[in-house]
DRENDO-1510 file (C-alpha; in Angstrom, 1 decimal, always signed):
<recs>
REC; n; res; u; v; w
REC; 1; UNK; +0.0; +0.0; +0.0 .
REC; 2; UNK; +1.2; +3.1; -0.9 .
REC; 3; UNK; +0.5; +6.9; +0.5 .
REC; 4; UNK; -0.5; +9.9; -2.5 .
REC; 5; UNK; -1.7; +12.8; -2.9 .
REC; 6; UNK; -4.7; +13.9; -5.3 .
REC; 7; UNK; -5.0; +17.4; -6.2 .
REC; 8; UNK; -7.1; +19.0; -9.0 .
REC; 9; UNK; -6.9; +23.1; -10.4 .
REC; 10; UNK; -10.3; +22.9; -12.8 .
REC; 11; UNK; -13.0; +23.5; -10.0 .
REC; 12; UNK; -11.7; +26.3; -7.9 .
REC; 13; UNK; -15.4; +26.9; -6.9 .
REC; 14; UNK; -16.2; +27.8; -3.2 .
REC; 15; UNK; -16.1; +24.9; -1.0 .
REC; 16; UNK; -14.6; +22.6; -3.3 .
REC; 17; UNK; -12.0; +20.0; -2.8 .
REC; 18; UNK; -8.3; +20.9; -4.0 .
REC; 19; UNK; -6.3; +17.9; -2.4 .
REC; 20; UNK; -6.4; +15.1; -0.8 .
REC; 21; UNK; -4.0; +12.3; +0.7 .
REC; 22; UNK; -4.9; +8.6; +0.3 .
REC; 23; UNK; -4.3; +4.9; +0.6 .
REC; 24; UNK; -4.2; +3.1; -2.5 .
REC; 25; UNK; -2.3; +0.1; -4.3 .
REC; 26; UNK; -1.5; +1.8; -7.6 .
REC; 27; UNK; -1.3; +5.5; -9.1 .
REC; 28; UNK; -4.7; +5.0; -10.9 .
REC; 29; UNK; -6.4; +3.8; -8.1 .
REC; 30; UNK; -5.6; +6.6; -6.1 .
REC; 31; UNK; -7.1; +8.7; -9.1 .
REC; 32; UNK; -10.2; +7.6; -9.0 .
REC; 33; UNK; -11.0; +8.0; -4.9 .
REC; 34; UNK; -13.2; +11.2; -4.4 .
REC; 35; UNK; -12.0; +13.0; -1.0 .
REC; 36; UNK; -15.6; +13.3; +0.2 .
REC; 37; UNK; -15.3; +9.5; +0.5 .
REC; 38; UNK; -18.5; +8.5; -1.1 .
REC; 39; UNK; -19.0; +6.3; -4.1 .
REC; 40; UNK; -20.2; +6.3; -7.4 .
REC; 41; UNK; -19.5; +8.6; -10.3 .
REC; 42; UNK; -17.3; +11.7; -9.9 .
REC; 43; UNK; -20.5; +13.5; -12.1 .
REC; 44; UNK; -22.3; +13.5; -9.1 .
REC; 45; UNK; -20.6; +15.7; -7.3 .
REC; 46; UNK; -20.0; +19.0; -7.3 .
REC; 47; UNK; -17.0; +19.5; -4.9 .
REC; 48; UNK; -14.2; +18.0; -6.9 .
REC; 49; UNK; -14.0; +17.3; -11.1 .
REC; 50; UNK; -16.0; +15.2; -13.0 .
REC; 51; UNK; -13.7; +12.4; -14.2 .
REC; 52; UNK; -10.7; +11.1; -12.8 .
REC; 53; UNK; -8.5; +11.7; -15.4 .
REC; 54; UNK; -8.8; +15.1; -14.6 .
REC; 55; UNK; -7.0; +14.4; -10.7 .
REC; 56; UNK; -3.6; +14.6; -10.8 .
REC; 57; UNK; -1.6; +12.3; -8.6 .
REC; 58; UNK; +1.6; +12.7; -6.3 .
REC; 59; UNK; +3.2; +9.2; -5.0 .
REC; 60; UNK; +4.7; +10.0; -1.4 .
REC; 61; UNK; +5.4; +6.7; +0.0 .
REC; 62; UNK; +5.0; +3.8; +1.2 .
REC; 63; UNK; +2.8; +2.8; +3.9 .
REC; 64; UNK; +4.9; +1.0; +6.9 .
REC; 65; UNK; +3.9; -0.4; +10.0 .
REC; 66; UNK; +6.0; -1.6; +13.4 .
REC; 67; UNK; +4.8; -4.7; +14.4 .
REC; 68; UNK; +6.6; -4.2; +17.9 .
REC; 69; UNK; +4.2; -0.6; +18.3 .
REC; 70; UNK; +1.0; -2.3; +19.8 .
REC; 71; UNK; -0.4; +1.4; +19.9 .
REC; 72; UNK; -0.3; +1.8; +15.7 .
REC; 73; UNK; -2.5; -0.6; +13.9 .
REC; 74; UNK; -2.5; -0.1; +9.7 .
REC; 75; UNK; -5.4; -2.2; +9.4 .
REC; 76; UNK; -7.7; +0.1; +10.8 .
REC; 77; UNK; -6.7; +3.2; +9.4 .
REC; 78; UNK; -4.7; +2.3; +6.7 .
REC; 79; UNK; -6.1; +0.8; +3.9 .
REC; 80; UNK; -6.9; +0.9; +0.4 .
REC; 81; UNK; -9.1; +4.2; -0.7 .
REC; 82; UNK; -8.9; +5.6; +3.2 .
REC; 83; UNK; -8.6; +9.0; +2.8 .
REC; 84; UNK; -5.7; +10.3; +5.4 .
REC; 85; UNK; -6.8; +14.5; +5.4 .
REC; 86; UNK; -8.5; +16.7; +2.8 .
REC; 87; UNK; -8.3; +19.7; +1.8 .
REC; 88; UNK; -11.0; +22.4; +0.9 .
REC; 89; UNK; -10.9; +26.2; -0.7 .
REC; 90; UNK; -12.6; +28.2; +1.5 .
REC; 91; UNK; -12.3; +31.9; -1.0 .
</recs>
């Protein structure tokens, strides 16, 4: 599993989505998770772009776990299409 962020620059719209960081297995299916979390076609809605060719994509690592850290536990946070922190335009 691998940590990316999406970003998009086409809808600058008030209280629209411009990045995102996720979990994902691959550079394309990091592309096609919508920061709001919800499922379906991008077409429906109206805080981010409306196909996910238009998200571009930034690989920043991988995800790593300590097995000896009984407090950190991937499998509940980290998996594929969790969404780690959004961000939002607020002007």
């Amino acid at each position: 599993m691998n940590l990316y962020q999406i970003y998009q620059d086409i809808n600058i719209d008030f209280d629209t989505f411009d990045s995102a960081v996720v979990v994902a297995n691959s550079m394309e299916e990091a592309q096609n998770i919508h920061p709001s979390g919800g499922s379906g076609s991008f077409d429906m809605y109206n805080d981010w772009v409306l196909r996910p060719d238009l998200v571009e994509v930034i690989y920043l690592g991988k995800v790593v776990s300590d097995p000896e850290d009984e407090a950190f536990f991937p499998e509940q946070s980290m998996y594929p299409g969790a969404i780690i922190c959004t961000s939002r335009r607020r002007r």
